[in-house]
C-alpha positions in Angstrom: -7.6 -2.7 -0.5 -5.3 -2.8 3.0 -2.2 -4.6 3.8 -0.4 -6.8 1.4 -0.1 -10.3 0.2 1.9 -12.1 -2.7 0.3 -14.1 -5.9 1.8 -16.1 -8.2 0.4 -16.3 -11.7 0.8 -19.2 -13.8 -0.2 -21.2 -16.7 1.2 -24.1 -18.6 4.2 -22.1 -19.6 4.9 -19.7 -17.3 4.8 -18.2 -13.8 5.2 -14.8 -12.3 4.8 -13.5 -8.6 3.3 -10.3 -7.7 3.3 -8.3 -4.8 -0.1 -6.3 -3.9 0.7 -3.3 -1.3 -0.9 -0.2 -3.2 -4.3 -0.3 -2.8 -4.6 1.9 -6.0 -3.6 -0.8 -8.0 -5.1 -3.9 -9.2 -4.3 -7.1 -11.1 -6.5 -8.4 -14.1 -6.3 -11.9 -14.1 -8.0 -13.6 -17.6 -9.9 -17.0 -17.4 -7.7 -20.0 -17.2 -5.1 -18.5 -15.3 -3.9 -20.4 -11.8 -3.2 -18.9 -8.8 -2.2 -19.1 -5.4 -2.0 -16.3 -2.8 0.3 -16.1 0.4 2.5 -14.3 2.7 -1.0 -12.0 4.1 0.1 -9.3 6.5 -2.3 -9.4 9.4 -4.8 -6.8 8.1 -4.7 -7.7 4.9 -8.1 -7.0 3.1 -8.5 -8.5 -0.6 -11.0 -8.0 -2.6 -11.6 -10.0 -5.9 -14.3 -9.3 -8.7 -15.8 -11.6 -11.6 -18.2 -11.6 -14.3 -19.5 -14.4 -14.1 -21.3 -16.2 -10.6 -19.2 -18.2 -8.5 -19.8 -21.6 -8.9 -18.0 -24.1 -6.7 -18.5 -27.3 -9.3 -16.3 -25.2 -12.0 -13.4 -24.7 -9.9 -10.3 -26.2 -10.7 -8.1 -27.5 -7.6 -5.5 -29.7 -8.6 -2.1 -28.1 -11.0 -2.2 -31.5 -13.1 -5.9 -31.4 -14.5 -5.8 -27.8 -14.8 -2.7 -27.9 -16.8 -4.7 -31.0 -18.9 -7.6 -28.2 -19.3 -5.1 -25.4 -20.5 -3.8 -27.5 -22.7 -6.5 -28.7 -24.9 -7.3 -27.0 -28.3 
């Protein structure tokens, strides 16, 4: 939406890093995917949507049990 930050994308396999600076573009991210976001210039503005609620008890926080998650069948 403003400024710019960087995002790496990864899942059990693979990772990616974009950079966000065009506020005409956006970045689908599908369920199951971990990220982490850095490097904010000062007036950075992000804006992330979902389709579901945010619900704090579903999140996962740590690369190992995600990574156990993604895995399973």
């Amino acid at each position: 939406m403003a400024g710019s930050l960087n995002i790496d994308v990864a899942d059990p396999r693979s990772k990616r890093t974009f950079r966000l600076d065009d506020p005409a573009q956006a970045l689908y991210l599908p369920a199951m995917i971990w990220t982490f976001l850095y490097d904010f210039t000062p007036e950075t503005v992000c804006l992330a949507a979902a389709s579901t609620h945010y619900d704090n008890t579903k999140v996962v926080r740590d690369w190992d049990n995600y990574r156990r998650l993604a895995t399973l069948p």
